[in-house]
FIRODREN-952525 format. One record per residue: x negated, z, y negated of N, C-alpha, C in turn; residue in one letter. Coordinates in steps of 0.1 Angstrom, whole numbers, plus 2048, in hexadecimal, padded with zeros to 3 digits. Atoms other than C-alpha are relative to their C-alpha. Layout:
% FIRODREN-952525
XZYXZYXZYa ...
% end
This chain:
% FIRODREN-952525
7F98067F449287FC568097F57FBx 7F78088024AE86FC427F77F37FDx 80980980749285AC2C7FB7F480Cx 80480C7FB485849C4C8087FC808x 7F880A7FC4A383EC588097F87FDx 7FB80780F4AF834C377F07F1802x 80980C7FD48C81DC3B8017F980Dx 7FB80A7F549380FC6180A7FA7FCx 7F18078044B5804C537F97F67F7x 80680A80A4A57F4C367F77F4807x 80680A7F548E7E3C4D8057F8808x 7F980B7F74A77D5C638057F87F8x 7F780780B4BC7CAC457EF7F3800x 8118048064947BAC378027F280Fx 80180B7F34967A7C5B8087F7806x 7F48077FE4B879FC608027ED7F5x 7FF80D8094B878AC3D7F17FB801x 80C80F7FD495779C478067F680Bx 7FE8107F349E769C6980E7F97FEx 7F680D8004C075BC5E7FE7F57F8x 80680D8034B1741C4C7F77F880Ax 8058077F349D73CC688057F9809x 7F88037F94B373AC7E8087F57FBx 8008138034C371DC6B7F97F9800x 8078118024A870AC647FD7FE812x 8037FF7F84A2710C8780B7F680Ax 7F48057FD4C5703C928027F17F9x 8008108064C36E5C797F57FA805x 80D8047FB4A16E0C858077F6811x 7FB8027F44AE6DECAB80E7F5802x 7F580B8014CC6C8CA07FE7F47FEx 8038118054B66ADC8F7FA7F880Cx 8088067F64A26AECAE8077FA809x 7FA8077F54BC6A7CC280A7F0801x 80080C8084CB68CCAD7F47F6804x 80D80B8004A667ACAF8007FE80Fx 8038037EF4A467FCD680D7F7803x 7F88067FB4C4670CD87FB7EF7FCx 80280A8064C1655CC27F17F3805x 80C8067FA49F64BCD27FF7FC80Bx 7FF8087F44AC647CF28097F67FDx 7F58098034C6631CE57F97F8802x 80880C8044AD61FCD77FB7FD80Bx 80A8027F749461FCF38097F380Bx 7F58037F84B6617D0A8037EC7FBx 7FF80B80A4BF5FBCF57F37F1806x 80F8058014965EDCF28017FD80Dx 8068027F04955EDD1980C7FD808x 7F38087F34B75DFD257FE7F4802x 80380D7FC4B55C5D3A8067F8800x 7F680C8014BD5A3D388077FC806x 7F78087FB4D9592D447F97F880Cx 8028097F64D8584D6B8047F67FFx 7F580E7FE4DD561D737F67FA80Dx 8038057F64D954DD947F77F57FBx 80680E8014C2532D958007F5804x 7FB80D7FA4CE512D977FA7F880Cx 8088077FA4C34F8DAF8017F07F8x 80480F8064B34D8D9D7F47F9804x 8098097FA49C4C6DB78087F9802x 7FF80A80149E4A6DB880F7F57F4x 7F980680B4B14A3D9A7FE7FE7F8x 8078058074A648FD7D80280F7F2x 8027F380A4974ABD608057F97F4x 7FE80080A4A549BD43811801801x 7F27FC7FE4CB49DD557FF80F800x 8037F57FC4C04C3D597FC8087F3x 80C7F580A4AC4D0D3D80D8047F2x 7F27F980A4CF4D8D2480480B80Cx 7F77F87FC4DF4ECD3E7F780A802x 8047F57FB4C1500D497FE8087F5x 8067F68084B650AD2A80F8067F9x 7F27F580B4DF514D1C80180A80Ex 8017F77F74D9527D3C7FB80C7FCx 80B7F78024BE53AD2D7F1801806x 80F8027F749E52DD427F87FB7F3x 805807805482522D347F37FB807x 80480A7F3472504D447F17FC7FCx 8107FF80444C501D488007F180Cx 8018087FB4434DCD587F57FD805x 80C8067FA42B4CFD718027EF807x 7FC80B7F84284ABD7C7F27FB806x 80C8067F4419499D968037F2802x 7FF80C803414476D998047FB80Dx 7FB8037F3427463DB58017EE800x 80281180142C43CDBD80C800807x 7F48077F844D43DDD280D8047FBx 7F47FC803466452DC07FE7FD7E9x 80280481047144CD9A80080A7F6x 8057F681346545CD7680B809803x 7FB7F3804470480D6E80F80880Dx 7F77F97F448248AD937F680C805x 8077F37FB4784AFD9A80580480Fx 8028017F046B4B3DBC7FC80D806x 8007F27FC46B4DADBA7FF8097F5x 7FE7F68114734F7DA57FB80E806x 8007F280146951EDA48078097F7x 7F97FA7F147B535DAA80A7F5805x 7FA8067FD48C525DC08128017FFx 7F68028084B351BDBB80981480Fx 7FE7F67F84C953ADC87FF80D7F8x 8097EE8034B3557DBC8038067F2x 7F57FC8074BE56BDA27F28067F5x 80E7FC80A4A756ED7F8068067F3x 7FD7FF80E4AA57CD5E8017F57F7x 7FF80A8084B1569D427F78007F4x 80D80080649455CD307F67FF806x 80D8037F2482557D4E7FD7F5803x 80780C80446E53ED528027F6810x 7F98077F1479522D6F7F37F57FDx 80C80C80245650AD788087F3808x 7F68067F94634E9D827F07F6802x 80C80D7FE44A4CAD938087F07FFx 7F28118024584A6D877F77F8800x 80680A7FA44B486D947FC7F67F1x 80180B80843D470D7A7F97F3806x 80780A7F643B44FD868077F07F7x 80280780743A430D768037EE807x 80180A7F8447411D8F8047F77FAx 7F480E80C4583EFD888057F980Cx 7F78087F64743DCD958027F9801x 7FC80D80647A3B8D9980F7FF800x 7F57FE8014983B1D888097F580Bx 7FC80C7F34B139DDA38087F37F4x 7FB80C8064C137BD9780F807803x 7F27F98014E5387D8D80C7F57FAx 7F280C8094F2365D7C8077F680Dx 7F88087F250D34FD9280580B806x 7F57F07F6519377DA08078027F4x 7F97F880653A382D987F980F7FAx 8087F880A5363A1D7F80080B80Cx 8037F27F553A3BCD997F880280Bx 80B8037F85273AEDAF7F38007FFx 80C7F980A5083ADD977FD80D7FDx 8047F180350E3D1D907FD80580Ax 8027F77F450C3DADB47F47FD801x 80D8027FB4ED3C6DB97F58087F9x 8037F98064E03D9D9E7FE8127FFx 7FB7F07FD4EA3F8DA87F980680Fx 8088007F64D83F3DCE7F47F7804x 80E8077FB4B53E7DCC7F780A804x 8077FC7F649A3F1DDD7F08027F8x 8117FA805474402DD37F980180Fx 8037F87EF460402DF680D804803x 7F77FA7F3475418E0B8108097F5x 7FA7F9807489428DEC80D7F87FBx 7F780280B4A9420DDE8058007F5x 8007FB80C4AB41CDBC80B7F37F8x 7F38028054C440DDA07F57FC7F1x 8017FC80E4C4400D7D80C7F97FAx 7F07FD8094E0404D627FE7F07FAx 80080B80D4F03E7D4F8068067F5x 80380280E4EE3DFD2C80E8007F9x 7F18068045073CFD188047F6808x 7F880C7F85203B9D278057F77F7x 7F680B80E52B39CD128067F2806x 7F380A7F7547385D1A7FE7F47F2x 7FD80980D542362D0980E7F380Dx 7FD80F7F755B33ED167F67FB805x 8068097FB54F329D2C8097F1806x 7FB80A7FA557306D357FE7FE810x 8037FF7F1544307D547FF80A80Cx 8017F67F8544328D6380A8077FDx 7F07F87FE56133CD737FB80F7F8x 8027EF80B56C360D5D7FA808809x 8017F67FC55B37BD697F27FF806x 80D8047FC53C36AD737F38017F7x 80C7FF80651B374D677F67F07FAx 80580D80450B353D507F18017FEx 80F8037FE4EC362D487FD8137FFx 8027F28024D8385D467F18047F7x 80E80180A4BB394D337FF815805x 80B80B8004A139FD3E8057F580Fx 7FE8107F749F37DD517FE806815x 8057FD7F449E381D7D7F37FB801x 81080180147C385D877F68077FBx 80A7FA80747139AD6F7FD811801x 8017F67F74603BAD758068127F5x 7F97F480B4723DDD6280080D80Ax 7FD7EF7FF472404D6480D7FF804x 7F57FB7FA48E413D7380C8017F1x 7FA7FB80E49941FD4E8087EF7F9x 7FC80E80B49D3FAD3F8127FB806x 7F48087FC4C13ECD428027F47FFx 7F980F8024CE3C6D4A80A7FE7F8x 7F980980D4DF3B6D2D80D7F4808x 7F580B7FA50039FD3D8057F87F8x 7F380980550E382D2F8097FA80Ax 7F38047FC53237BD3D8097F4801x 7F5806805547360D3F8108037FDx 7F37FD80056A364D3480A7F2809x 7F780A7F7575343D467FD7F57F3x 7FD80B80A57B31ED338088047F6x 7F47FA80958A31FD1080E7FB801x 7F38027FB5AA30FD1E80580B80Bx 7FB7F67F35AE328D3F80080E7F9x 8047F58085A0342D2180E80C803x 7F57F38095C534FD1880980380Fx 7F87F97F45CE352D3B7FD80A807x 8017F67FD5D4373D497FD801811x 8038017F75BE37FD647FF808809x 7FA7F57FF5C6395D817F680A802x 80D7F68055B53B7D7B80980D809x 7FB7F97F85CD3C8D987F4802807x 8097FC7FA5B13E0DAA7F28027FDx 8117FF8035913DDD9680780A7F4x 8067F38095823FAD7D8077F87F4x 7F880780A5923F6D5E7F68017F1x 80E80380156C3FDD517F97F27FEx 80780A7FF5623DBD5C8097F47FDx 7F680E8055833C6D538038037EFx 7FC7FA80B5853D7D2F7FC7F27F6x 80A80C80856B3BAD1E8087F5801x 7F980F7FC57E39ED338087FD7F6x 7F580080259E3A8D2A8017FC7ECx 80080380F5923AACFF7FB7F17FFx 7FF80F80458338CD0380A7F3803x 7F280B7FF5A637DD0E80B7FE7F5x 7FD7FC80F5B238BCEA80C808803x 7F47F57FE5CA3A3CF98008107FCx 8027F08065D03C8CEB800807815x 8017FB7F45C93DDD0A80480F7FFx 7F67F48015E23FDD0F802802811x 8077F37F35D8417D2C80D805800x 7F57FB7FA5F6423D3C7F880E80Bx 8007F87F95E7444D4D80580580Ex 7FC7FE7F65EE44DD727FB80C806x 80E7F77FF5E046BD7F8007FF814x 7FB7FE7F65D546CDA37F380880Ax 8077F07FA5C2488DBC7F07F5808x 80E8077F95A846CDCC7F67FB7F3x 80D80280958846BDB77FE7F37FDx 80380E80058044ADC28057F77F8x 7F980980459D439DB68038037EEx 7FD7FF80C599445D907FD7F77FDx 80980B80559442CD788077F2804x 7FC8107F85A540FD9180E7FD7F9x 7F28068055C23F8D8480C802806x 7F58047FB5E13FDD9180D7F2803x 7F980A8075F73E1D817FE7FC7F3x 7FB80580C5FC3CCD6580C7FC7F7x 7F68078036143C0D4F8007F57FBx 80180E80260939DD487FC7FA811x 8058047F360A38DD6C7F37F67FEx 80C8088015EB379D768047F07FDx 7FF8118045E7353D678097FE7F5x 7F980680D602358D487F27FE7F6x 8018098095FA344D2C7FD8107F4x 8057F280E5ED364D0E8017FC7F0x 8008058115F1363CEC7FB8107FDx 8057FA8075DB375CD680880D7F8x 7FA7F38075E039DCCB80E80180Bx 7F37FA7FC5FD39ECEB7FB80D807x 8057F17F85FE3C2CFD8047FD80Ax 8077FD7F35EF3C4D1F801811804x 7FF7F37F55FD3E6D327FA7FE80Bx 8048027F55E73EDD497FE80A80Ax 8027F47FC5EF40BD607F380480Bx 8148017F95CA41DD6D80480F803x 8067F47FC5C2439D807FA80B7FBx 8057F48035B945CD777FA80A809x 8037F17FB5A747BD877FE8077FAx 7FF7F08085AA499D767EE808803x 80B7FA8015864A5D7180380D7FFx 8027EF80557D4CBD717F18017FFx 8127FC8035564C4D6F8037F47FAx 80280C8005454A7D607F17F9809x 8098047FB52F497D7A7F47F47F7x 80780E806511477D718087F97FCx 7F580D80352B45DD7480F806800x 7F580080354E461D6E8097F67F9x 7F4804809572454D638008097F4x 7FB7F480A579469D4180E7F97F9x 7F5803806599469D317FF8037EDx 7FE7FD81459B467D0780B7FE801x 7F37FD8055B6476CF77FF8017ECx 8017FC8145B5474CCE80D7F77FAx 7F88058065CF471CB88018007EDx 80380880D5CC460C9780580F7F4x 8017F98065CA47DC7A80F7F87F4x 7F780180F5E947CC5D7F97F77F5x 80480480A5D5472C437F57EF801x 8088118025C5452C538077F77FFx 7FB80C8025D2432C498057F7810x 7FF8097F65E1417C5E7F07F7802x 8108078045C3402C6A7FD7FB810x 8068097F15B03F0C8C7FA80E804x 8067F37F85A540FC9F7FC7FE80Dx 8078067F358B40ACB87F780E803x 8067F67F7578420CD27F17FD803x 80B8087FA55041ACD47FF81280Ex 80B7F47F053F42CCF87F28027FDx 8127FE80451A436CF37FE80780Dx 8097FA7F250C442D167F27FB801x 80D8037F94F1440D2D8057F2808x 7FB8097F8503422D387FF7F17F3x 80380780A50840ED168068027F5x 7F67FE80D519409CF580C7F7800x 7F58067FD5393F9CFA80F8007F8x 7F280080655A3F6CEB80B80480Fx 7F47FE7F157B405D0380B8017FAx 7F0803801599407CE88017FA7F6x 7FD8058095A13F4CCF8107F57FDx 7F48058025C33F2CC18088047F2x 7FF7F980D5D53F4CA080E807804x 7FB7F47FF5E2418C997FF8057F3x 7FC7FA8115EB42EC7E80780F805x 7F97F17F75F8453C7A805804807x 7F47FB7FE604467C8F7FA7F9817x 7FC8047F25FE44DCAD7F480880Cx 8097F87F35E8458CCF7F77F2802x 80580A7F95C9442CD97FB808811x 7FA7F67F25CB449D007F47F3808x 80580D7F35AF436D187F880780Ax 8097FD7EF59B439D387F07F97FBx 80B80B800574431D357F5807811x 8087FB7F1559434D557EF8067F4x 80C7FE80753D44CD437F480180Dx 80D8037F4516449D4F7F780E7F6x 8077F680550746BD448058057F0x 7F67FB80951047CD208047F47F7x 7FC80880552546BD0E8078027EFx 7FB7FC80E531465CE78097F47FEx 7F38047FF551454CE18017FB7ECx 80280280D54F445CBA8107F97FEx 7F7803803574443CAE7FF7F87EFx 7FF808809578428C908087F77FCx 7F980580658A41CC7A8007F07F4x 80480C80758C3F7C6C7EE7FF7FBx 80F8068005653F6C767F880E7F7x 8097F780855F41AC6480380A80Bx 7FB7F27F755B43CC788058097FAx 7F77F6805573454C767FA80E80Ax 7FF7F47F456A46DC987F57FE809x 80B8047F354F474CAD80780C80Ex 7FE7F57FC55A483CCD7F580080Ex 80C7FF7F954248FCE8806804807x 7FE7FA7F0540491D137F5802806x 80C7FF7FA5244A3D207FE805811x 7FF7F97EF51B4A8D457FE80A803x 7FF7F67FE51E4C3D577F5802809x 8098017FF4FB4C9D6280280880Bx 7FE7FF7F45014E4D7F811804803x 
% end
């Protein structure tokens, strides 16, 4: 009797020490599993999150190469169809998918249809018109039924004996001749006779864009007095001067000329921009001049001698993005950049 329950005992003992190892591995088993299931959905979770919403702009009838930076730091990516047209001009998209509004992931693909079209313009006769008046005509010509435009070139101011300052002498390409939308008119200027040359002329009311050339070719240093004011319109416009109109000029005098501001918060096509740069410590004294580089032209807007320490401060009218080439005694020192603000 004792003997067999001296052996069930032994037997439980025999049983007890088998399943606790089991029972661990069983337990470690069940822990790794749960570790893996976790870890897998992470993963899975992770692998299958979705992308970032974004609205979809609207860009009909807006030219695709003003367009195609902003959509794609959007995250679109743009698949193109074009169709061939005869009344509206090259690369204007005349309809998009999805349409603007709708709300896509990012990396989604936006189809867009853009006009390729291929016309020509005759250019109008622009010599004998004051300069602003050239630019307007320039600015409203006519396609068939369509209104359309084309940019000028360089502007170049030489004397003239015969023709009053500000009057267009000649242009290139010549009136008459037939150009793309894309091509720009070239202006030569008169600055006036070289006797009336050094007389100051008045620049109360006009862009200070389009009297900048005059005024260097009168050999005056030209210093932007800042104004700031809430009407859009009037950015850019002259206020006053401090050389009245018809004095007598002498070469290298300073020309204060207080101009308009509006305080940007976007950057549309066209604009006033304001530069602010102030000459680095270690650059020398020297001729410090401002080039413009747009969609408009390459131009000069400051040029004055400076040296450490001091502020170059001016107003220019940009025509799409812009790069601003700060230089020194004819070397560059600074590139600075204005890009549009696409929507």
């Amino acid at each position: 009797m004792n003997s067999d329950v001296d052996k069930n005992k032994d037997a439980e003992k025999v049983e007890f020490k088998y399943f606790k190892p089991v029972k661990r591995l069983a337990l470690i088993f069940f822990a790794g599993f749960s570790v893996y299931l976790f870890m897998s959905t992470m993963i899975l979770i992770f692998l299958t999150k979705s992308a970032p919403e974004i609205r979809v702009p609207e860009v009909t009838g807006k030219r695709f190469v003003d367009v195609s930076n902003g959509l794609a730091r959007k995250g679109f990516r743009t698949e193109l169809k074009f169709v061939d047209v005869y009344d509206i001009e090259d690369g204007i998209i005349l309809n998009q998918y999805p349409e603007s509004g709708r709300i896509a992931l990012e990396e989604s693909k936006i189809t867009l249809t853009v006009s390729r079209s291929k016309f020509f313009i005759d250019v109008p006769s622009l010599t004998g018109s004051q300069l602003p008046i050239a630019i307007n005509k320039l600015k409203n010509l006519h396609y068939q039924d369509k209104s359309v435009s084309i940019s000028t070139g360089v502007i170049s101011y030489i004397p003239s004996e015969k023709t009053a300052a500000n009057v267009v002498i000649d242009q290139s390409p010549k009136a008459g001749s037939k150009i793309s939308p894309d091509v720009k008119v070239n202006l030569l200027v008169s600055s006036g006779s070289a006797g009336a040359d050094k007389k100051m002329p008045d620049v109360v009311g006009q862009s200070i864009d389009l009297c900048y050339d005059l005024l260097m070719a009168k050999g005056v240093i030209v210093n932007q007095d800042i104004v700031k004011t809430n009407d859009m319109s009037k950015s850019g416009l002259i206020n006053s001067q401090s050389i009245n109109p018809d004095t007598i000029l002498k070469d290298g005098e300073i020309l204060t000329v207080s101009v308009n501001y509006y305080t940007l918060t976007e950057h549309p096509y066209f604009a006033y921009e304001l530069v602010e740069y102030t000459v680095p410590s270690d650059q020398p004294q020297g001729l410090y001049e401002a080039y413009i580089e747009d969609n408009h032209s390459k131009r000069i807007r400051f040029s004055a001698p400076s040296g450490p320490g001091q502020k170059i401060k001016f107003l220019f009218q940009r025509v799409g993005n812009a790069k601003i080439f700060i230089n020194r005694d004819k070397k560059n020192i600074r590139v600075l950049s204005i890009n549009v603000d696409e929507f």
